[in-house]
PyMOL Python script that loads the backbone (N, CA, C, O; Angstrom):
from pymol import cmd

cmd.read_pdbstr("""\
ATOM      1  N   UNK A   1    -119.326  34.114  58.405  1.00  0.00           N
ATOM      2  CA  UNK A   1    -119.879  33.712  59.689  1.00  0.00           C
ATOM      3  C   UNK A   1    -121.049  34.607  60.019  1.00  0.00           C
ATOM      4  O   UNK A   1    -121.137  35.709  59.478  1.00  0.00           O
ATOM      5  N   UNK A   2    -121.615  34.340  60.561  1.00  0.00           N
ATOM      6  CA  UNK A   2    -123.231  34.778  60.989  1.00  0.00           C
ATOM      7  C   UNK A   2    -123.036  34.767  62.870  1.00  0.00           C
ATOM      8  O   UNK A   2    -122.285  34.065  63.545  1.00  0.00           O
ATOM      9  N   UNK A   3    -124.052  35.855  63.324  1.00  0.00           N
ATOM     10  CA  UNK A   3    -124.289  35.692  64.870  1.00  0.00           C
ATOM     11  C   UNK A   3    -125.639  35.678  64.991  1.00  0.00           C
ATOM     12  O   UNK A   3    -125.966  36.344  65.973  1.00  0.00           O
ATOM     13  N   UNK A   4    -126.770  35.106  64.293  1.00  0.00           N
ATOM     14  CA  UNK A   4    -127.878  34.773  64.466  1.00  0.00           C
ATOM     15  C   UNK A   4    -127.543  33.675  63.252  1.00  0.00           C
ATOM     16  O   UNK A   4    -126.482  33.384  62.699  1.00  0.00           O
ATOM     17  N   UNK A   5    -129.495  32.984  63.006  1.00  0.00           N
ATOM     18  CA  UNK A   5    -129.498  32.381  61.485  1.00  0.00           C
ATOM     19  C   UNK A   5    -130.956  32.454  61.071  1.00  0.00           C
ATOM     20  O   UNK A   5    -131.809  32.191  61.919  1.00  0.00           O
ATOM     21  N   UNK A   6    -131.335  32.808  59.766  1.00  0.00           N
ATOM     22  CA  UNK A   6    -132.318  32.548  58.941  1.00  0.00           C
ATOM     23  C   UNK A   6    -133.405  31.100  59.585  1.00  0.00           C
ATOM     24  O   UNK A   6    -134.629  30.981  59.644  1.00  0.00           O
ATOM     25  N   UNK A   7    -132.564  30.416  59.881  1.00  0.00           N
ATOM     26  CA  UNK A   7    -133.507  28.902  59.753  1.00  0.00           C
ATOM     27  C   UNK A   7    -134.091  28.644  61.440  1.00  0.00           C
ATOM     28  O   UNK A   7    -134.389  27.537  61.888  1.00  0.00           O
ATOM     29  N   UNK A   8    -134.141  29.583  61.996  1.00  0.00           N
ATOM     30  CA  UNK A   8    -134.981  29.732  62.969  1.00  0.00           C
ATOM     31  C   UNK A   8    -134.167  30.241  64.565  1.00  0.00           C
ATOM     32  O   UNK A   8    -132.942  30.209  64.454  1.00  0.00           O
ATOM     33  N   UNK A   9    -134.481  30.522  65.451  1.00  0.00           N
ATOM     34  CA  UNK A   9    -134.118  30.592  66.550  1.00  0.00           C
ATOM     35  C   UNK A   9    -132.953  29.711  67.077  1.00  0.00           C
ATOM     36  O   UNK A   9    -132.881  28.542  66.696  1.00  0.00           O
ATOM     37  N   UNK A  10    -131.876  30.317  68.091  1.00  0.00           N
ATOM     38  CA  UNK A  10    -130.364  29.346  68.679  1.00  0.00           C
ATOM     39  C   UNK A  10    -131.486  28.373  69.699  1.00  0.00           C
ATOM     40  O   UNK A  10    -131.116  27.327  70.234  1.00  0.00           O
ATOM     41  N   UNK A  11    -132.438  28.754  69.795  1.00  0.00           N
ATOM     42  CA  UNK A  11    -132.910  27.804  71.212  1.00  0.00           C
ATOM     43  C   UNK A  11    -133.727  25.997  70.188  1.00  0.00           C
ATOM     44  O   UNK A  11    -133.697  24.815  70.532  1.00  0.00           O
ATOM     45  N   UNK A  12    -134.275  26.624  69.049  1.00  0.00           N
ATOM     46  CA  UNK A  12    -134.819  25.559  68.525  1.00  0.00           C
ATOM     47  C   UNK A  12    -133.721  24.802  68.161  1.00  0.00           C
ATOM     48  O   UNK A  12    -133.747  23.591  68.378  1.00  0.00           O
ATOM     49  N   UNK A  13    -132.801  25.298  67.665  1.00  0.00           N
ATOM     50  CA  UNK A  13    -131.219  23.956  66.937  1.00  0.00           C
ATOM     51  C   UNK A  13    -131.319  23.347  67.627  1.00  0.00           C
ATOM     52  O   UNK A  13    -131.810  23.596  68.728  1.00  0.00           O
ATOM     53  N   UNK A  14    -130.740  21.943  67.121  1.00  0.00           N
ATOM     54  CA  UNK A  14    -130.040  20.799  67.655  1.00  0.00           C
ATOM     55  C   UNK A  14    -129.044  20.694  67.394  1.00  0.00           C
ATOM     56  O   UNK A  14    -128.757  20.510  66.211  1.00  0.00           O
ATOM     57  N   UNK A  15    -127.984  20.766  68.454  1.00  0.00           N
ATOM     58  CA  UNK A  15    -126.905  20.977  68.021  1.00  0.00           C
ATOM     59  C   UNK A  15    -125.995  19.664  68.088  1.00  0.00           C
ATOM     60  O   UNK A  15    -126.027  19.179  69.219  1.00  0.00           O
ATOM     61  N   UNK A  16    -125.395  19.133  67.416  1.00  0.00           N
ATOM     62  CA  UNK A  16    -124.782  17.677  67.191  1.00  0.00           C
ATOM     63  C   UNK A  16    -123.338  17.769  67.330  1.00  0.00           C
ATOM     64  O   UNK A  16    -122.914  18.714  66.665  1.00  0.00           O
ATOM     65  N   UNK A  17    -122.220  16.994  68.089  1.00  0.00           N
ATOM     66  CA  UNK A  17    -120.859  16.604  67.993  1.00  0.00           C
ATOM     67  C   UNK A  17    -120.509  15.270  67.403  1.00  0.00           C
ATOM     68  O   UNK A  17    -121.221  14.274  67.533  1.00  0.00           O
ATOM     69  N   UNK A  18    -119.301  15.307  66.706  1.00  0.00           N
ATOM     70  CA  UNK A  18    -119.286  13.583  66.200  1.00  0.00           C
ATOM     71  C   UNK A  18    -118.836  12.947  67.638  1.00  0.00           C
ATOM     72  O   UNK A  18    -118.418  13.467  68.672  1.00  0.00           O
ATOM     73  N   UNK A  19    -119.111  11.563  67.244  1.00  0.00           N
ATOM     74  CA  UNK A  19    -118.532  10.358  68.521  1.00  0.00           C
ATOM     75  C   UNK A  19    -117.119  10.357  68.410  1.00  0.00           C
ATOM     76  O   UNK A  19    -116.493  10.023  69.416  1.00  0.00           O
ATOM     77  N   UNK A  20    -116.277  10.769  67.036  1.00  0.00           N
ATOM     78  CA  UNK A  20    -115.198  10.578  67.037  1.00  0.00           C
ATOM     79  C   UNK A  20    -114.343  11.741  68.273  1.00  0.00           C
ATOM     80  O   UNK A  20    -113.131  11.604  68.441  1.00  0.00           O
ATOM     81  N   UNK A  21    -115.217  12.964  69.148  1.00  0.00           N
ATOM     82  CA  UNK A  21    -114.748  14.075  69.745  1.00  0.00           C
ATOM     83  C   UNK A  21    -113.796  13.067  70.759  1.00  0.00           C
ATOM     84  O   UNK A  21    -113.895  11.892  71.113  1.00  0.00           O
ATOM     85  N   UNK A  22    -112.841  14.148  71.023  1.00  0.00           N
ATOM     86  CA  UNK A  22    -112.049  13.801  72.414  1.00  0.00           C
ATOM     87  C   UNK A  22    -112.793  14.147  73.259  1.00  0.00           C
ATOM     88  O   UNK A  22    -113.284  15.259  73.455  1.00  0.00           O
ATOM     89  N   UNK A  23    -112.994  12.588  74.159  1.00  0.00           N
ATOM     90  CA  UNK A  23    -113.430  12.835  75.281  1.00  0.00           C
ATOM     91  C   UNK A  23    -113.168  12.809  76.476  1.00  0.00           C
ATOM     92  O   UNK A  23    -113.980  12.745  77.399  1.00  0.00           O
ATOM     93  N   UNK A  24    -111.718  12.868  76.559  1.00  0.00           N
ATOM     94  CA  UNK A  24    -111.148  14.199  77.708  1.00  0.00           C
ATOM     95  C   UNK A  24    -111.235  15.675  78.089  1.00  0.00           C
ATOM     96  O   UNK A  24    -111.005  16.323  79.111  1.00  0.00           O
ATOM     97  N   UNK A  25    -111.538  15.867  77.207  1.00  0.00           N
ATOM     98  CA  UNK A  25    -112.381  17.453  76.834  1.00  0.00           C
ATOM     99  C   UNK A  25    -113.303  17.741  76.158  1.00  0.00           C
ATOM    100  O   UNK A  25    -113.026  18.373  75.138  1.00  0.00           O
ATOM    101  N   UNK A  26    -115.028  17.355  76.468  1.00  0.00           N
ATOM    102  CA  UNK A  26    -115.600  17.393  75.294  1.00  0.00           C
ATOM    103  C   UNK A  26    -116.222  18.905  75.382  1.00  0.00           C
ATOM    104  O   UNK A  26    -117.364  19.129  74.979  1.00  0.00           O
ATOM    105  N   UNK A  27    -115.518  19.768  75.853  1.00  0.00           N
ATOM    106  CA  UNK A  27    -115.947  20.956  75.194  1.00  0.00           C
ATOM    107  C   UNK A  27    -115.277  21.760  74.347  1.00  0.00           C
ATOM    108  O   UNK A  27    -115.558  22.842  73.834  1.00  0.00           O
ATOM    109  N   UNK A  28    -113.846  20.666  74.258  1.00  0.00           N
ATOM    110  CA  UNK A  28    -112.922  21.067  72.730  1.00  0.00           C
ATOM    111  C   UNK A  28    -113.714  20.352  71.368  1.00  0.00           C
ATOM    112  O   UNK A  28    -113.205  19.386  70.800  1.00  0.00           O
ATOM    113  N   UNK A  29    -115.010  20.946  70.923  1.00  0.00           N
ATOM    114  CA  UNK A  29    -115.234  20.633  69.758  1.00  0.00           C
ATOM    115  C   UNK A  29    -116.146  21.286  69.185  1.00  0.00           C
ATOM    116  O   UNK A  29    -117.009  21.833  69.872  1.00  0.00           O
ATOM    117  N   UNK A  30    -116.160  21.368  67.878  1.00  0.00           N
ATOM    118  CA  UNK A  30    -117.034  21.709  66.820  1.00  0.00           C
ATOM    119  C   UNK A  30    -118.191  20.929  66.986  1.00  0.00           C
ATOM    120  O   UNK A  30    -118.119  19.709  67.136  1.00  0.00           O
ATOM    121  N   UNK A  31    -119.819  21.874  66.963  1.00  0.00           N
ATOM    122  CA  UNK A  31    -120.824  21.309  66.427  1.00  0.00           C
ATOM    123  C   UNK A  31    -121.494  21.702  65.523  1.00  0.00           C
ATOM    124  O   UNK A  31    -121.273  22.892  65.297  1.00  0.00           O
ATOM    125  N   UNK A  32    -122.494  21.096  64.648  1.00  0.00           N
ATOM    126  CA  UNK A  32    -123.008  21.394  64.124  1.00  0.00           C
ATOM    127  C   UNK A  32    -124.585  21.149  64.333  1.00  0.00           C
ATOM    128  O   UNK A  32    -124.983  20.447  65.263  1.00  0.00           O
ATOM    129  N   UNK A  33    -125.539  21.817  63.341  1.00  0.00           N
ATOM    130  CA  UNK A  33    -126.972  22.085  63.435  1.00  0.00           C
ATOM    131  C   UNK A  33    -127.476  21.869  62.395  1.00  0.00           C
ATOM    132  O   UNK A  33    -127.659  22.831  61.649  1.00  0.00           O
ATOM    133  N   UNK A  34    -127.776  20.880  62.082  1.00  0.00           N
ATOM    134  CA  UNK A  34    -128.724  20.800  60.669  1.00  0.00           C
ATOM    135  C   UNK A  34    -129.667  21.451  59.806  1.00  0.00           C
ATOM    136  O   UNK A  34    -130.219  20.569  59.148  1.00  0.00           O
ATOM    137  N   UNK A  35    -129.928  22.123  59.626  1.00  0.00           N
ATOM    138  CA  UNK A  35    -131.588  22.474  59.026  1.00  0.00           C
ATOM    139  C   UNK A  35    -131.805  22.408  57.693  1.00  0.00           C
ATOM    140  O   UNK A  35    -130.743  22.380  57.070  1.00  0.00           O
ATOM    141  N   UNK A  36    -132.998  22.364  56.861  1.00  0.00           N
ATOM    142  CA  UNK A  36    -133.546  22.020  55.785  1.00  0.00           C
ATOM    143  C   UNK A  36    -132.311  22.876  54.597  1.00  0.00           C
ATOM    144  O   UNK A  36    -131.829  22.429  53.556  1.00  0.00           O
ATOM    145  N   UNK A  37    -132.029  24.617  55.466  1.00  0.00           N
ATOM    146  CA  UNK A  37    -131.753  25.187  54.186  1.00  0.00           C
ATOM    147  C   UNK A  37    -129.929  25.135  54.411  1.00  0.00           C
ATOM    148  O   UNK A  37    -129.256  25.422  53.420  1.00  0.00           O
ATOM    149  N   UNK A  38    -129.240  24.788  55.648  1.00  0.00           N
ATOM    150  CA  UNK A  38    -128.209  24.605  55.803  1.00  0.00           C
ATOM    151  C   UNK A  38    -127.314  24.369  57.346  1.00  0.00           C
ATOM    152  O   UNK A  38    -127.741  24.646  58.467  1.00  0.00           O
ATOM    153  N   UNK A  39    -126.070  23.821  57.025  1.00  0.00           N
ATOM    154  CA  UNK A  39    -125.767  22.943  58.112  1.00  0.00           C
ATOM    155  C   UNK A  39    -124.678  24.165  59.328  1.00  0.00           C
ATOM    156  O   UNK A  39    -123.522  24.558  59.172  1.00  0.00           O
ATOM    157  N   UNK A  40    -125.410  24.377  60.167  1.00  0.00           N
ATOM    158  CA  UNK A  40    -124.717  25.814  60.629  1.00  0.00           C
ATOM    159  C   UNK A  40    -123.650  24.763  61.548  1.00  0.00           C
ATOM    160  O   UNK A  40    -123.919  23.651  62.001  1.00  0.00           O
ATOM    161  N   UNK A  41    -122.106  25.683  61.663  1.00  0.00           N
ATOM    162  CA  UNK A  41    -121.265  25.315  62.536  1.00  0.00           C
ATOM    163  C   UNK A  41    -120.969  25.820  63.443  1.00  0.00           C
ATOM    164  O   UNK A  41    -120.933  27.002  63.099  1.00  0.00           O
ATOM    165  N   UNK A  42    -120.601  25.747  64.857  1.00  0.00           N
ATOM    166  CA  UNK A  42    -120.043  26.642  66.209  1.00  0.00           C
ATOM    167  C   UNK A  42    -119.448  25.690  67.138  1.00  0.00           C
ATOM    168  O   UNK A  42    -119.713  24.585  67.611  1.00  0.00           O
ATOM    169  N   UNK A  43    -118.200  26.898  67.229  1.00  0.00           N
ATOM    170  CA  UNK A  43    -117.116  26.284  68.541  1.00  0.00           C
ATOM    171  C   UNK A  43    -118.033  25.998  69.805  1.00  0.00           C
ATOM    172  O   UNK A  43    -118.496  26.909  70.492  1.00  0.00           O
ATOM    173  N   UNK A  44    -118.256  24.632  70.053  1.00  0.00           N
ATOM    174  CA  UNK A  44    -118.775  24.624  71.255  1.00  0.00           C
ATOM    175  C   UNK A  44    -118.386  25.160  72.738  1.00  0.00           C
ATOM    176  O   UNK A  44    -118.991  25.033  73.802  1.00  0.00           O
ATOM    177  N   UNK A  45    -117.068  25.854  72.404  1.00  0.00           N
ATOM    178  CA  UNK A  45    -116.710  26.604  73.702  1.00  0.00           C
ATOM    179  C   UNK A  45    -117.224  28.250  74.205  1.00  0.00           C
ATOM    180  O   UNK A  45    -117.008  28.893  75.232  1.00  0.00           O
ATOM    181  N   UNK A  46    -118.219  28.639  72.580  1.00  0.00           N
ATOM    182  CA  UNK A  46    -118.578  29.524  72.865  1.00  0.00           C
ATOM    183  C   UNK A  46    -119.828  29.566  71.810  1.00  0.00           C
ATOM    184  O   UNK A  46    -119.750  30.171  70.741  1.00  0.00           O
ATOM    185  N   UNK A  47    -121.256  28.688  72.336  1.00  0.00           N
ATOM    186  CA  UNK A  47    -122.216  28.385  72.190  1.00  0.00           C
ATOM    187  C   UNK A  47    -123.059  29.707  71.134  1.00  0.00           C
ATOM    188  O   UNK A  47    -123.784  29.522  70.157  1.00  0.00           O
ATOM    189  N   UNK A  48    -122.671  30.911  71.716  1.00  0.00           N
ATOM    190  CA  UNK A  48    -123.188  31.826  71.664  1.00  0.00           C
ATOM    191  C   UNK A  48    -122.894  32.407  70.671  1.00  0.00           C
ATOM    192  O   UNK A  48    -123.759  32.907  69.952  1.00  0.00           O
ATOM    193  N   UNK A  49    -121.796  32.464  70.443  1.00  0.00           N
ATOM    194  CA  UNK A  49    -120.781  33.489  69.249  1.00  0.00           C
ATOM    195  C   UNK A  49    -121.041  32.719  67.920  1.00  0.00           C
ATOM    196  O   UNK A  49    -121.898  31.847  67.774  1.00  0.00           O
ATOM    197  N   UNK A  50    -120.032  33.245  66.820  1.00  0.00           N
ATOM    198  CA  UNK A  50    -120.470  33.179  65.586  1.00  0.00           C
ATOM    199  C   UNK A  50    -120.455  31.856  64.988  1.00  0.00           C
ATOM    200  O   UNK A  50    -119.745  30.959  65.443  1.00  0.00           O
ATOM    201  N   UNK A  51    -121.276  31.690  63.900  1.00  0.00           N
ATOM    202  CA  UNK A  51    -121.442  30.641  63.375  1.00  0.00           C
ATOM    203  C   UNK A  51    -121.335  30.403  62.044  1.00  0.00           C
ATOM    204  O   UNK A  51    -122.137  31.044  61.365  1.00  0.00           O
ATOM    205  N   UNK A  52    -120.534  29.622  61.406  1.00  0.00           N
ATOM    206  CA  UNK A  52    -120.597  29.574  59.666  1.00  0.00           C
ATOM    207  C   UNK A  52    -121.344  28.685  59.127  1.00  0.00           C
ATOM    208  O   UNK A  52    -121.139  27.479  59.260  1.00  0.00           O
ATOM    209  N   UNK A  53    -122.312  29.192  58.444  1.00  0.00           N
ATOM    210  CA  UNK A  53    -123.226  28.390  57.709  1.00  0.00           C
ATOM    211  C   UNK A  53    -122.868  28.017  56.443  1.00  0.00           C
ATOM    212  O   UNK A  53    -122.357  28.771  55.615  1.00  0.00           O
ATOM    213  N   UNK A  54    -123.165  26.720  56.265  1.00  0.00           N
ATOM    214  CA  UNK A  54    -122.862  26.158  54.617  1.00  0.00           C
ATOM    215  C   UNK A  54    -124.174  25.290  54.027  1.00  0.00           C
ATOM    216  O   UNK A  54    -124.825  24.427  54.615  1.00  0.00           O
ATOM    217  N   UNK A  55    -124.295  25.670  53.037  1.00  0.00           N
ATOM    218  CA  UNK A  55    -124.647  24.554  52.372  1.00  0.00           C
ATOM    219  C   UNK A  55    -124.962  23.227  52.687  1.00  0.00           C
ATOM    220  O   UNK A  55    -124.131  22.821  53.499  1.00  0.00           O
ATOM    221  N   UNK A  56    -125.998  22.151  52.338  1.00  0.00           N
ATOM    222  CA  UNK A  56    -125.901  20.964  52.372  1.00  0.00           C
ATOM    223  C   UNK A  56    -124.851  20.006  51.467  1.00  0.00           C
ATOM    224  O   UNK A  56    -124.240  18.958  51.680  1.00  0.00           O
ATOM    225  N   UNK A  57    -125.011  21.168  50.072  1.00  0.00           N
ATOM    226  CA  UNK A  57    -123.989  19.824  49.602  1.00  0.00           C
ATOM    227  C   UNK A  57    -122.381  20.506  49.478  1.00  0.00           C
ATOM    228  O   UNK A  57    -121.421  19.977  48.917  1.00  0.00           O
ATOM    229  N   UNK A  58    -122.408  21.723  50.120  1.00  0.00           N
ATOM    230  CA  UNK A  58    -120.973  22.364  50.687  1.00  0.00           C
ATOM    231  C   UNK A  58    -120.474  21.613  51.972  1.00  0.00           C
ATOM    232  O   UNK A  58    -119.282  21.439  52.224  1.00  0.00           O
ATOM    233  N   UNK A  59    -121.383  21.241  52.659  1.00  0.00           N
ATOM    234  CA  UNK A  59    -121.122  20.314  53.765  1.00  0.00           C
ATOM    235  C   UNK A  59    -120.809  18.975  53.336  1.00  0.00           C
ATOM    236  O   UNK A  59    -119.844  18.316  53.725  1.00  0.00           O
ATOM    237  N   UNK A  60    -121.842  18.551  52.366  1.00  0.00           N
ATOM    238  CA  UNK A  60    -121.118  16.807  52.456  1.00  0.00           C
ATOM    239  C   UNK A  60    -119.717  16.738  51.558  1.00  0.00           C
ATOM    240  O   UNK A  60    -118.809  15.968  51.873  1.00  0.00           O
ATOM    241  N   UNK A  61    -119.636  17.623  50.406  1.00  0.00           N
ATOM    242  CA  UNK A  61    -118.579  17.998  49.844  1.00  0.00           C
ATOM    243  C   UNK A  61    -117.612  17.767  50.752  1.00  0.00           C
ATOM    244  O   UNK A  61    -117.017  16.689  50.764  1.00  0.00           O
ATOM    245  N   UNK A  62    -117.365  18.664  51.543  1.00  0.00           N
ATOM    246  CA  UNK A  62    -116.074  18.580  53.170  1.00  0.00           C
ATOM    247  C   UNK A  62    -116.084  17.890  53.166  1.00  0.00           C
ATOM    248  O   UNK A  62    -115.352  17.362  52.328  1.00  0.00           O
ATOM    249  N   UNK A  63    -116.857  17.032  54.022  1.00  0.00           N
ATOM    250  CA  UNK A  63    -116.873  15.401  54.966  1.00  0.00           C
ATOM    251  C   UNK A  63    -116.511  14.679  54.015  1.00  0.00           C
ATOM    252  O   UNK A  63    -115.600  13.905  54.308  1.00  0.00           O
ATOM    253  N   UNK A  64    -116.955  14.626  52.774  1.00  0.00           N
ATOM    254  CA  UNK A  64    -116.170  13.654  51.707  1.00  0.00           C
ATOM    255  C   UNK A  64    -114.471  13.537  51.950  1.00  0.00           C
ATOM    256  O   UNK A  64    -113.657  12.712  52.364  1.00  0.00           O
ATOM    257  N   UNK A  65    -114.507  15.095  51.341  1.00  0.00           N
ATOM    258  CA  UNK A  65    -112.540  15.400  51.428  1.00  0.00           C
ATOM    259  C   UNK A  65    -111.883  15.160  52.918  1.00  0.00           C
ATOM    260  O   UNK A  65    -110.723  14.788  53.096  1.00  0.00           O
ATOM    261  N   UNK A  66    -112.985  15.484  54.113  1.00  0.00           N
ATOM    262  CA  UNK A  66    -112.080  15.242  55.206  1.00  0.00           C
ATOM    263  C   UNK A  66    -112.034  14.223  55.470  1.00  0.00           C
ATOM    264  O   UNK A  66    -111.227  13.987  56.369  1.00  0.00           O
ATOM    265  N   UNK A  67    -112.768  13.084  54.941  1.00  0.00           N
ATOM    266  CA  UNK A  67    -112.793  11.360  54.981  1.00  0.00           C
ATOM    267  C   UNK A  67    -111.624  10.838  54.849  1.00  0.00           C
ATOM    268  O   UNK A  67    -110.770  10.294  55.549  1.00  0.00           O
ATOM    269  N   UNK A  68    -111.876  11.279  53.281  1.00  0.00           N
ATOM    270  CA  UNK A  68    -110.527  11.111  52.255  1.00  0.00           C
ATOM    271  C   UNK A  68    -108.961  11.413  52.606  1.00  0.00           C
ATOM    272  O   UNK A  68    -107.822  11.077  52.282  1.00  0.00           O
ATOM    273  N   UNK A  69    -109.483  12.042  53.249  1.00  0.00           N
ATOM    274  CA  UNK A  69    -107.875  12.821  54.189  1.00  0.00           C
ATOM    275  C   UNK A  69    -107.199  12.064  55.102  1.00  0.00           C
ATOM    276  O   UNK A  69    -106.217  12.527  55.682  1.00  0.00           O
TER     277      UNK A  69
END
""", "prot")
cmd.dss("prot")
cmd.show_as("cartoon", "prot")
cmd.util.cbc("prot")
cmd.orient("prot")
């Protein structure tokens, strides 16, 4: 996990939730941030704090298996 990132400034991200989130609470969820060199993740309950960065194809890898799941 990381508390900054390489791929530019927390203010430039875009930070994305899936549609699938509960939305009775949508600040119970994971987002993520795209960028060219990798797909950073953070608890959206704490915007600020750390973040694990992966890979692009460490990321679609997951989403494959968590599909599959």
């Amino acid at each position: 996990m990381t508390h900054g990132t390489s791929a530019g400034e927390v203010s430039e991200l875009k930070w994305l939730k899936s549609s699938y989130s509960d939305s009775s609470n949508p600040s119970d969820c994971v987002e993520i941030a795209p960028t060219p060199a990798a797909i950073l993740i953070r608890d959206s309950k704490d915007p600020a704090g750390a973040r694990l960065a992966m890979t692009p194809g460490a990321w679609t890898a997951f989403v494959r298996f968590a599909a599959w799941r």
